[in-house]
N, C-alpha and C positions, 0 to 999 in steps of 0.2 A: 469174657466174664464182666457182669457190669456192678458197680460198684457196691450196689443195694447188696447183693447177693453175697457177699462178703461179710467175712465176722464183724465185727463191732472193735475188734483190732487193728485189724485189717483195713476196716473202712479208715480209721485213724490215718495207717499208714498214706494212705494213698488220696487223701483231703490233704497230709501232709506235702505228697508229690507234689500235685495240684497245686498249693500256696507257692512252692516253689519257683513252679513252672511261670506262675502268674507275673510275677514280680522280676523273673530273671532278666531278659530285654530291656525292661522299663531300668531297671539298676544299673546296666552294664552301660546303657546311654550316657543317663546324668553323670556317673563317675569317668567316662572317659572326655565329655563337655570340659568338666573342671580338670580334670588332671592336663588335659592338651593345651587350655590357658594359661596355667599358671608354670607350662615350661615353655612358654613361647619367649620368654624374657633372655636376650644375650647378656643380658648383665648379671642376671640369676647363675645362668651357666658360666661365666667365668668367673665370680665373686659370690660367694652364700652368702647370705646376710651376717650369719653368724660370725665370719671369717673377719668381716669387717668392724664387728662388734670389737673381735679381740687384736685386732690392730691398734684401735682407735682406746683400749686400754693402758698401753704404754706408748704411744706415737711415738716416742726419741729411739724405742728399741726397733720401730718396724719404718722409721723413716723412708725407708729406700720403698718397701712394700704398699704405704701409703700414698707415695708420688705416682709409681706406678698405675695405682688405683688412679688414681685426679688426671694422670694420661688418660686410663681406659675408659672414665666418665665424660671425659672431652670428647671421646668420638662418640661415644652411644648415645647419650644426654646430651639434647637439645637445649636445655635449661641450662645445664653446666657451663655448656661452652656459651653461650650467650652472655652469662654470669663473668667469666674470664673475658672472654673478648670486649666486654664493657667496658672495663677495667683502663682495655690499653687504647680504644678506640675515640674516647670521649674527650682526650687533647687534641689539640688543633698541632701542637710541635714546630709553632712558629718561634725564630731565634732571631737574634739579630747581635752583632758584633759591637762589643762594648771595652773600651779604655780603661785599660789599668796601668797604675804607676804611671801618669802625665808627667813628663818631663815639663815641668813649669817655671823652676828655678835657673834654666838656661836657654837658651832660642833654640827652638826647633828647627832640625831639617823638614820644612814642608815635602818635599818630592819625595825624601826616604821615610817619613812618616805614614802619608800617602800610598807608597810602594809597596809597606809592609801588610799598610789596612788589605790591601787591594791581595795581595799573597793569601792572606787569611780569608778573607772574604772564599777567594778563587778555592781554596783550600775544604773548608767546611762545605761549599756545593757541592766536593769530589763526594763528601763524605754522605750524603741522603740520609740527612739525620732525621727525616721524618720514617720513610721507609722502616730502618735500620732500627729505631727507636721504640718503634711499634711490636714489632716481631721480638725484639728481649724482654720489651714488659710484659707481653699474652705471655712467653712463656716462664720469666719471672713470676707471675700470678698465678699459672696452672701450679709449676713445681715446685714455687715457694723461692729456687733460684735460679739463675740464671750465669751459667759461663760458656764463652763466646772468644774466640779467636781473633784477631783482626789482622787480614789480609789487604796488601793496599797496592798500587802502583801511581803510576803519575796522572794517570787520569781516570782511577778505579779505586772502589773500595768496598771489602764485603767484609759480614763477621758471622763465620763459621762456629753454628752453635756446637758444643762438645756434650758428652755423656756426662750428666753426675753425678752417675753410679761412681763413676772412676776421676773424682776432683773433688776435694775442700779446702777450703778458704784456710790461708796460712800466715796473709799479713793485711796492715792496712799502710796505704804508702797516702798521703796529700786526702786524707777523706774517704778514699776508695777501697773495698776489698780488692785482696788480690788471692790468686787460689794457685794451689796447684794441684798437679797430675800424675795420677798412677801409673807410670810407663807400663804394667803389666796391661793395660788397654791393650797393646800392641803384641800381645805375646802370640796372636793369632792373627794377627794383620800388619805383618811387619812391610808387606808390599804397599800398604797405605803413607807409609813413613812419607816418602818423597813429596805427598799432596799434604805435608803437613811444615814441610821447608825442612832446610838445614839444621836451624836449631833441635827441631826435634830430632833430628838424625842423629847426632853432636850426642846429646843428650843418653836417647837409648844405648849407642855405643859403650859413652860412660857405663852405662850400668848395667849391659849385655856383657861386653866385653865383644874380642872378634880372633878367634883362635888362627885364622889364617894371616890376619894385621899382625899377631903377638898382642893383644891387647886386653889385659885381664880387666875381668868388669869391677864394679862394687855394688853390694845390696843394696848397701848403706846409700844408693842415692835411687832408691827406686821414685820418689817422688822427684817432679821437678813444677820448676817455676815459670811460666811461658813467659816472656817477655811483653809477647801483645795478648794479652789476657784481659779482657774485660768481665765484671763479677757486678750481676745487678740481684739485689736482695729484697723479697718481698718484706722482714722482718730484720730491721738492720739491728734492732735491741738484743739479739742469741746471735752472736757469730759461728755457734755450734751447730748448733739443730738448723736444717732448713725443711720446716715444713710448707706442703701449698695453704696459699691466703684463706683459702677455703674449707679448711682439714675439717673444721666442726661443723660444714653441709654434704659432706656426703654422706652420710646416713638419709640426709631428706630427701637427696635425690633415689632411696631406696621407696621411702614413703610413696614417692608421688608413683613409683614402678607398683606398688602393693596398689593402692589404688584405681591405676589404671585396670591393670591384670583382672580386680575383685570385678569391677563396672564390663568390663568386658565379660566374663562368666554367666553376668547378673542378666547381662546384655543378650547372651546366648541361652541361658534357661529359659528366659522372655519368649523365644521363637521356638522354644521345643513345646511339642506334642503329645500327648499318649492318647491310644486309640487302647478302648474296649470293647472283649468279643463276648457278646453273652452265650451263658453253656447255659442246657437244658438241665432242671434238677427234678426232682419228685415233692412228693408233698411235704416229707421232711428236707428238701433240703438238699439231699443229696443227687449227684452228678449224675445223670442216667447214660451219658457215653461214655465209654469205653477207655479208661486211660491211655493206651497207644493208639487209640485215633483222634482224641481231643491234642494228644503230642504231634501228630503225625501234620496236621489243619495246623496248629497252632506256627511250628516248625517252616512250615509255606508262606502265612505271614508273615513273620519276621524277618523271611529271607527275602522278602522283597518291597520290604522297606524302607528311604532313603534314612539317612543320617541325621539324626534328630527328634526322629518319631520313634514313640515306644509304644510297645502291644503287653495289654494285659488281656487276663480271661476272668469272668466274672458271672454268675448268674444275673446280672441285670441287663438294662437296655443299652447298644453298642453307642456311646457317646466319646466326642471328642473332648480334650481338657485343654486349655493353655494357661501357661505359669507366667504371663504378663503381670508385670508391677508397672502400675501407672505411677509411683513415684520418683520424681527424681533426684531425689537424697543421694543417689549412687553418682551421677555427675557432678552435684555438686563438691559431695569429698573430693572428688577430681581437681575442681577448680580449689578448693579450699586447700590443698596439699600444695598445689602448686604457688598459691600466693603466700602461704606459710613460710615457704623455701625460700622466695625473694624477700619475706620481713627479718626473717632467721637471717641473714647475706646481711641485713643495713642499706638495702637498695630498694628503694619504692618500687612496688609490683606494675606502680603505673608507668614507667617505663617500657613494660615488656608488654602492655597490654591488656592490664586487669581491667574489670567491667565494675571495680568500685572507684566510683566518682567523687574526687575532691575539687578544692580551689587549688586553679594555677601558681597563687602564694607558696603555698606548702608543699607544694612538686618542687618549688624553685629553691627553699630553704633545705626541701629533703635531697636534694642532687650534690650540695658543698661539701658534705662527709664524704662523698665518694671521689669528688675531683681530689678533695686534700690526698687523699689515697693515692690516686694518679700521680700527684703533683710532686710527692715526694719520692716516688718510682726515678719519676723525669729529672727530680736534683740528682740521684746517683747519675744516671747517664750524661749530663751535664757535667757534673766532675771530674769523672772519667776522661772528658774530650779536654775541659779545661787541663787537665794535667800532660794530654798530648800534647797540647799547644804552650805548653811552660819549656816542655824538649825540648823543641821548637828552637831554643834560644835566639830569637828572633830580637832586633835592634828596639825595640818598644815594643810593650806589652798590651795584649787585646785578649778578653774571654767572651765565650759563650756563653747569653744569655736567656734562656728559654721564656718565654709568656705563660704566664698563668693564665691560660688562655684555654677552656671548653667549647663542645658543643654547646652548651648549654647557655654558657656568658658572653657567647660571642660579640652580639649587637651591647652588651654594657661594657664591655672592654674596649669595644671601638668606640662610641660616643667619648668614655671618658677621656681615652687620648687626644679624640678632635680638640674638645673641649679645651683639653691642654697646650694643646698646641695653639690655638687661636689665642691666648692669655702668654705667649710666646716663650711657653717650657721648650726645653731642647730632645721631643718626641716624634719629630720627624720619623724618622725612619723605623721608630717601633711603631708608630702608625701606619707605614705602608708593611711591617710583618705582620700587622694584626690583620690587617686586608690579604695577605696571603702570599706577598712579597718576600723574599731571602731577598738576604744584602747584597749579595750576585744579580738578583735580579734587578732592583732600583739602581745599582749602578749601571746595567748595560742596557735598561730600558732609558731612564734618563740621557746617556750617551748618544742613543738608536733615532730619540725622539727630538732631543734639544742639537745635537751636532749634526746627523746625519741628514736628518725626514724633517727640521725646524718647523717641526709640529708647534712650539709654543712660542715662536715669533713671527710665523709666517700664517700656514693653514687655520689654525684656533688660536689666529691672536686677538680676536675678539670672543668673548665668553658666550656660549652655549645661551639660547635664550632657558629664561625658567621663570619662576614666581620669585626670584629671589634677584632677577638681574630686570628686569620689564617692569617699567614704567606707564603710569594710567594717561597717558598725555592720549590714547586712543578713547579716554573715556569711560574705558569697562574697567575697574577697579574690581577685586577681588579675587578669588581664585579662577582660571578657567574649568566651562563647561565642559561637564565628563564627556572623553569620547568611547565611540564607538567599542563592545566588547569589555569597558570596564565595569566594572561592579559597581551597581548605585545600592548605596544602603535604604535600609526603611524609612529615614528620618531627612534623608537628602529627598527622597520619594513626595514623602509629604511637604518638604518647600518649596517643590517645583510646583506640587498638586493645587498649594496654597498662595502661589508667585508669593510668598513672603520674603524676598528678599526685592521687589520691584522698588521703593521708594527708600532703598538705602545707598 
């Protein structure tokens, strides 16, 4: 029966059908485009946004749940972790061994004064205070803090990061935190004890007890105190709370995932389709086929159409549509979310590669907020070693000195010390740590070079020529002609072009 033939009800009915039928494909696309975007996100699936809302309402109460989070941000977020690893990567972690308490008021043992330099020196290389230094501040600055084991023999040294979940800081000994641990860590890993030494064995005993020893425990000592515990703090001002450095940008690393997710949708509607079939109608209007054979055609269509194209049915002419926006507002919030996150941080986005252009001035002034950051990471771990080396009780006192020394300042830290040195300050040797020298190393290079290989009396006892040691008695005064492969600039170009320097 065709559709004319039908009451005036009826026809209702079934124009009803029809819009239906029209619109179903074409709906079922677009909604499934947007919904399969916006759960492609791992960080959506492990964290709702909302969840993080109500974290980031009382931080001290959900501390533990927050760190976590700044863990799972570090792997999935690219920005994050970049953001943290700046942090610990931008020291250079040059030291060098410096004299305390100079015995001055009686004559020195040179040889055992000497002995002892050289003990310490030998000492701190076991220790790879660059390595070792690095690895507690990243995760100092992810978790907020850091505790850390120290493991050591005669010619080795590691420091085993700990859980903590299950440690807070309980005193401060010479400047340093010191924390302890909730032996209930172990109530499930007691086979772990032995990679943990004897003290902790000692320890859990105490507070396990050992019914076959006769050895009654006590509660009362479920925490204890490591010994070799190292405790580095992003936030030394709360010895309670340790939240990460970062607590108030993770939300933005939500932003720039909202963003992304929208531009990607925006991205995907751009390359969808819809194809329409024109139906036959009559003079009014109405549909002269048959409603289960326009179903039947219509049904064959869609079923063999890729993913992305929708079918509608229309009394008009069969045309194709595309939903392209030639705008790109939708990339730029991309970009704008993400440079928002590095100004929200205190960290110039031009670091990471932003395409807003300044003067190299204000890169150089905007980097010092972040070294200072670094720099006071670097005093705790400095402390910490200074207080080993007090143990120590060694016959004359020596500390480690760390360099205020960046990426970023490298070439002005080193000028300044040449400088100083040639004006004959006693920066010897923080001048060869600025170059990248341990005190291990200028001692056994010096030894290797000047006793062994008499590199600086024999093979290079005449100086390297340069513009600084070559004299004009050949006549040619002035710098030598660029060679081969070097870079002539524009302005050297033009006084060759112009022989402007022929008559000087």
């Amino acid at each position: 029966m065709k559709v004319k033939d039908l009451s005036k009800e009826d026809q209702e009915k079934a124009l009803l059908r029809y819009s239906q039928l029209v619109f179903a494909n074409l709906k079922k696309n677009i909604i499934q485009d947007l919904v399969n975007s916006r759960n492609e996100s791992v960080i959506y699936k492990k964290y709702p946004k909302d969840r993080i809302v109500t974290m980031m309402e009382n931080p001290q109460r959900n501390e533990k749940g927050i760190r976590e989070l700044s863990g799972f941000l570090y792997l999935v977020s690219s920005h994050y972790r970049r953001l943290v690893d700046y942090y610990a990567t931008i020291l250079i972690y040059n030291y060098t061994i410096v004299p305390t308490n100079f015995p001055h008021k009686k004559p020195t043992n040179k040889a055992k004064y000497k002995e002892t330099y050289y003990n310490i020196i030998h000492e701190c290389e076991k220790y790879n205070l660059r390595h070792e230094a690095t690895k507690a501040i990243k995760i100092a600055v992810r978790d907020g803090i850091y505790y850390g084991l120290c493991y050591e023999t005669s010619d080795s040294f590691y420091i085993k990061p700990f859980d903590n979940s299950y440690a807070k800081i309980s005193s401060i000994e010479d400047g340093t935190f010191v924390f302890s641990i909730n032996l209930n860590y172990f109530s499930d890993k007691e086979d772990l004890l032995p990679m943990y030494g004897t003290e902790f064995e000692s320890a859990w005993l105490s507070y396990k007890g050992d019914k076959v020893k006769k050895i009654k425990g006590n509660r009362k000592k479920q925490w204890f105190e490591p010994s070799n515990g190292i405790c580095i703090k992003a936030d030394e001002s709360d010895p309670i709370y340790s939240l990460p450095l970062f607590t108030g940008l993770l939300l933005s690393v939500f932003d720039i995932e909202d963003y992304k997710l929208l531009h990607k949708a925006k991205a995907e509607n751009d390359n969808y389709k819809a194809l329409s079939a024109k139906m036959e109608t009559d003079d009014d209007g109405v549909p002269i086929m048959d409603f289960d054979v326009a179903t039947k055609y219509y049904n064959q269509m869609a079923a063999n159409l890729p993913d992305g194209i929708g079918l509608l049915l229309s009394p008009f002419e069969v045309k194709d549509f595309s939903f392209s926006n030639s705008a790109v507002s939708e990339k730029n919030d991309v970009i704008t979310a993400e440079e928002d996150f590095w100004f929200s941080s205190g960290t110039s986005p031009l670091i990471f590669g932003s395409s807003k252009a300044t003067s190299s001035a204000s890169l150089t002034l905007s980097v010092k907020p972040d070294e200072e950051i670094s720099f006071l990471l670097l005093q705790q771990f400095e402390r910490y070693f200074n207080k080993k080396i007090k143990k120590m009780d060694l016959p004359f006192g020596f500390k480690i000195k760390f360099s205020d020394q960046s990426i970023f300042n490298t070439t002005e830290h080193i000028n300044r010390l040449s400088k100083a040195a040639q004006y004959g300050m006693p920066v010897k040797l923080q001048y060869a740590s600025a170059l990248g020298l341990s005190p291990s190393d200028v001692v056994g290079m010096s030894y290797l070079e000047d006793d062994i290989l008499s590199l600086a009396n024999k093979t290079w006892k005449t100086p390297l020529i340069s513009s600084n040691t070559q004299n004009s008695s050949d006549g040619e005064a002035g710098r030598s002609a660029v060679e081969a492969g070097e870079t002539i600039t524009e302005s050297n170009e033009k006084t060759r072009e112009g022989d402007s320097n022929t008559n000087r």
